[in-house]
VOROTOR-799163 format. One record per atom (N, C-alpha, C, CB): residue number from 0; chain; residue in three letters; y, x, z; atom name. Coordinates in steps of 0.05 Angstrom, whole numbers, plus 5000, padded with zeros to 4 digits. Atoms other than C-alpha are relative to their C-alpha. Glycine has a CB too. Layout:
<nodes>
NUM A ala Y X Z CA
...
</nodes>
This chain:
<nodes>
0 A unk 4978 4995 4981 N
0 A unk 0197 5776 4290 CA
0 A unk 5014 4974 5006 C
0 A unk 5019 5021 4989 CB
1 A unk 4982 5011 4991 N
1 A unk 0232 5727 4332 CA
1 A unk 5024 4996 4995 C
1 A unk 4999 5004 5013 CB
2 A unk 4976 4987 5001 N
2 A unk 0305 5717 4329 CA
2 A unk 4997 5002 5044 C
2 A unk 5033 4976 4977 CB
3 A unk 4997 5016 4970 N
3 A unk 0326 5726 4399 CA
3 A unk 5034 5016 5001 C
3 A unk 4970 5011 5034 CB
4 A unk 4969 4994 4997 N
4 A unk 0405 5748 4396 CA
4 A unk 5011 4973 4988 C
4 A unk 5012 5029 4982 CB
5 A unk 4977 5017 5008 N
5 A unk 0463 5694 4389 CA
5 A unk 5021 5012 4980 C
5 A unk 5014 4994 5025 CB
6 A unk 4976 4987 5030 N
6 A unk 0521 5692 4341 CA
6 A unk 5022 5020 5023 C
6 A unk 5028 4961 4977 CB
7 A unk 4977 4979 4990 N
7 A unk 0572 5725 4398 CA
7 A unk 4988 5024 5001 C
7 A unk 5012 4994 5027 CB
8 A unk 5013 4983 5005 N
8 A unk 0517 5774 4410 CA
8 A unk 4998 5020 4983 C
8 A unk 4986 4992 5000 CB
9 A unk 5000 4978 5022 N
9 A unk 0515 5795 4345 CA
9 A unk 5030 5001 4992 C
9 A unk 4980 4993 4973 CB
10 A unk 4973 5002 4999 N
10 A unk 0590 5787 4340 CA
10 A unk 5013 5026 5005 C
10 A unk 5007 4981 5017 CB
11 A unk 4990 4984 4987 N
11 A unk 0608 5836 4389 CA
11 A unk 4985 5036 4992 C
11 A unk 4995 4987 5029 CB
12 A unk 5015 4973 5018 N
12 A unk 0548 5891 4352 CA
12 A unk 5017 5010 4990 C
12 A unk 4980 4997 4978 CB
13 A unk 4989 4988 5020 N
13 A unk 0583 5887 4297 CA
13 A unk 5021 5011 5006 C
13 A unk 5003 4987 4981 CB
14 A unk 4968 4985 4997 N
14 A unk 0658 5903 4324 CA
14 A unk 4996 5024 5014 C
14 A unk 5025 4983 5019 CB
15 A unk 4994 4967 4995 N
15 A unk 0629 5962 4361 CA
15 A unk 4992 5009 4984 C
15 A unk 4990 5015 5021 CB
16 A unk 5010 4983 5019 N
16 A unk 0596 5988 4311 CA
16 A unk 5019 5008 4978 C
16 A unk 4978 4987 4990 CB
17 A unk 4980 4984 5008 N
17 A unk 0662 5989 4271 CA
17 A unk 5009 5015 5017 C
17 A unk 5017 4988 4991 CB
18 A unk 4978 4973 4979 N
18 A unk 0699 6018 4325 CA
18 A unk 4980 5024 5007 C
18 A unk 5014 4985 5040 CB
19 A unk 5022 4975 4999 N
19 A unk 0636 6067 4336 CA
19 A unk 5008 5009 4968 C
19 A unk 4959 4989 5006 CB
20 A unk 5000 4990 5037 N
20 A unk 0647 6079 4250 CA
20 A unk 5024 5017 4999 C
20 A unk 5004 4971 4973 CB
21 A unk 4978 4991 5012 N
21 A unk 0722 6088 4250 CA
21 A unk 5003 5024 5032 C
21 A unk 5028 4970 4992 CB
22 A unk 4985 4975 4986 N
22 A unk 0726 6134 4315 CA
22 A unk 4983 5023 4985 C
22 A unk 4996 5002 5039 CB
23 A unk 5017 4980 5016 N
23 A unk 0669 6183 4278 CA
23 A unk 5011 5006 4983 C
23 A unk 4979 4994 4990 CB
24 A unk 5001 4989 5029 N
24 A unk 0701 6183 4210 CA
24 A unk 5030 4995 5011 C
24 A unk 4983 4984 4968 CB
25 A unk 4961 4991 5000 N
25 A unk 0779 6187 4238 CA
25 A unk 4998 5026 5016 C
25 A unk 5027 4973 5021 CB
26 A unk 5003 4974 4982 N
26 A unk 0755 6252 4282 CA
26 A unk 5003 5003 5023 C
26 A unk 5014 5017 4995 CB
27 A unk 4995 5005 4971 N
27 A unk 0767 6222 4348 CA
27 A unk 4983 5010 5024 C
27 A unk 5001 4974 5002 CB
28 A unk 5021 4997 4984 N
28 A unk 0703 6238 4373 CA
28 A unk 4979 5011 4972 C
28 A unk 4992 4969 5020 CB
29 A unk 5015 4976 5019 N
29 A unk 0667 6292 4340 CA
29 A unk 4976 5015 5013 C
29 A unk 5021 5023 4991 CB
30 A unk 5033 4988 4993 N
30 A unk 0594 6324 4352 CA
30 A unk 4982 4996 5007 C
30 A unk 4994 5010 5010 CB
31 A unk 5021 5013 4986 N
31 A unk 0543 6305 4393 CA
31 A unk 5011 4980 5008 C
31 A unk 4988 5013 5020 CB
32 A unk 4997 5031 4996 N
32 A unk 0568 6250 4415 CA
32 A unk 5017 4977 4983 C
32 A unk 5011 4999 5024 CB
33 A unk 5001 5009 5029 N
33 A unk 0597 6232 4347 CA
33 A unk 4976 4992 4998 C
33 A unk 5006 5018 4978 CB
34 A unk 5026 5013 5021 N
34 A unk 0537 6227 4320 CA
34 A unk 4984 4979 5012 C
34 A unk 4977 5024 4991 CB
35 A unk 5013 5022 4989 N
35 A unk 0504 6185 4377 CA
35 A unk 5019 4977 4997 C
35 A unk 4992 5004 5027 CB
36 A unk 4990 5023 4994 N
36 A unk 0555 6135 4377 CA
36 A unk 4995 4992 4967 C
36 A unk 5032 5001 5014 CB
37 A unk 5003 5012 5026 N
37 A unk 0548 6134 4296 CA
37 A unk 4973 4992 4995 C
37 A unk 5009 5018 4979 CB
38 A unk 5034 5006 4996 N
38 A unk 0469 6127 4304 CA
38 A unk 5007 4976 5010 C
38 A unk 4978 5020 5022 CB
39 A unk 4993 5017 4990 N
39 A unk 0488 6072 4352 CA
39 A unk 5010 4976 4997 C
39 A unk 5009 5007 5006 CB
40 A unk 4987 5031 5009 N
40 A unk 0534 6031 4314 CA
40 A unk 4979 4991 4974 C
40 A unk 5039 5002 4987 CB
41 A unk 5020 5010 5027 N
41 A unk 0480 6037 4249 CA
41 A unk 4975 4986 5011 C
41 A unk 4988 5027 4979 CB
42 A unk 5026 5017 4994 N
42 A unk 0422 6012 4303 CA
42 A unk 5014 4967 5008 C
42 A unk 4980 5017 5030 CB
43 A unk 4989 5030 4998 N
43 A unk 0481 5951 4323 CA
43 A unk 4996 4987 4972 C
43 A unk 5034 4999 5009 CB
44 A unk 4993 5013 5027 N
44 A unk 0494 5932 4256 CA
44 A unk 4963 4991 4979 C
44 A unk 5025 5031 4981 CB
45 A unk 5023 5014 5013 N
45 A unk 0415 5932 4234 CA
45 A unk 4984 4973 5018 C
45 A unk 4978 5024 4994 CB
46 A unk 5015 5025 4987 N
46 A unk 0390 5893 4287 CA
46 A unk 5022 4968 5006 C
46 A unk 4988 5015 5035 CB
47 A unk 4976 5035 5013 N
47 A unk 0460 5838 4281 CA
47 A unk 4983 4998 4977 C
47 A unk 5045 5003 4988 CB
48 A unk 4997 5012 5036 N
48 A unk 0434 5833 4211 CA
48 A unk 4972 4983 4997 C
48 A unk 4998 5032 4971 CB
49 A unk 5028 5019 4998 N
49 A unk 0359 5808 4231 CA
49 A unk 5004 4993 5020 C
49 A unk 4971 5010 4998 CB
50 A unk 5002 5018 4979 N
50 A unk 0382 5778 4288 CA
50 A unk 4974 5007 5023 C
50 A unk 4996 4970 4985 CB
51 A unk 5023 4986 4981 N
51 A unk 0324 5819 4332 CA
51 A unk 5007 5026 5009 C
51 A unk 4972 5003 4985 CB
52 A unk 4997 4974 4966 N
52 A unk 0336 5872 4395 CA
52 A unk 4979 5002 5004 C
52 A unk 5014 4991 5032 CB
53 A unk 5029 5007 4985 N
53 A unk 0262 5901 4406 CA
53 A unk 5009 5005 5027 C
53 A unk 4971 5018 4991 CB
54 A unk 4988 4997 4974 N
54 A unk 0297 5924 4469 CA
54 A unk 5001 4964 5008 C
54 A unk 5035 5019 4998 CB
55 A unk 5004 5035 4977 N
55 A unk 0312 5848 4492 CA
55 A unk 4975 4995 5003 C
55 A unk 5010 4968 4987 CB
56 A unk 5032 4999 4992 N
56 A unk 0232 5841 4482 CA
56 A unk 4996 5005 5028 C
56 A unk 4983 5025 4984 CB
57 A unk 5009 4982 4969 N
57 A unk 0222 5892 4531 CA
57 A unk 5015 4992 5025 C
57 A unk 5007 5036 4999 CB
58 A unk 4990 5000 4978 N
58 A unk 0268 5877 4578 CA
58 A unk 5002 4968 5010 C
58 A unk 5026 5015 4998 CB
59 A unk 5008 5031 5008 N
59 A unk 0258 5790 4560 CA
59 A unk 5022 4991 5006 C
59 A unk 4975 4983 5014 CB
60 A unk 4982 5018 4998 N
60 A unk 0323 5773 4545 CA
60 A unk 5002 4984 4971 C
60 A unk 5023 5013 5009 CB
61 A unk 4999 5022 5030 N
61 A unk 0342 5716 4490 CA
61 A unk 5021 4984 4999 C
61 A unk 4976 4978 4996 CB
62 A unk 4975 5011 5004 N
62 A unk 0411 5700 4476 CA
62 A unk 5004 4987 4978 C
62 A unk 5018 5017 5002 CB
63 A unk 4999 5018 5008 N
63 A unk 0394 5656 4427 CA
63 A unk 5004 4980 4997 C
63 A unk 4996 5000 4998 CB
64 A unk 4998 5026 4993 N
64 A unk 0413 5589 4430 CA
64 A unk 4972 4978 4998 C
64 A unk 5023 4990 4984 CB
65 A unk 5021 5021 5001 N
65 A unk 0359 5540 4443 CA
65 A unk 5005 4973 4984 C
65 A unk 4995 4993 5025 CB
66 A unk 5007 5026 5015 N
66 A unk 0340 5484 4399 CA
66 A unk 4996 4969 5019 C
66 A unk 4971 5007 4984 CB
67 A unk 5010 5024 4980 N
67 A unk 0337 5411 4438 CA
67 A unk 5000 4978 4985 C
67 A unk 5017 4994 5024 CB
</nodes>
């Protein structure tokens, strides 16, 4: 696997993925769409953590910073 996400990239994962955590587990947003947004922030937070989106693949983006 590639990396292809940047540090703001994964920056910005991770803060939704709290704010996706704490509206779920404070009751703000409850049921079906609880649970997608909590699915959501656990697929931000795994793919910040390896630095790889297979979605950017597919769609060929790479907010990685380039090497020169």
């Amino acid at each position: 696997m590639k990396k292809n996400m940047g540090t703001i990239d994964k920056a910005i994962r991770i803060v939704l993925a709290i704010v996706f955590g704490a509206l779920y587990f404070t009751g703000v947003v409850t049921g079906t769409p609880g649970i997608v947004l909590l699915i959501l922030g656990i697929v931000f937070l795994l793919t910040s953590t390896v630095s790889f989106c297979p979605l950017y693949t597919v769609v060929g983006i790479n907010t990685c910073a380039t090497k020169k």
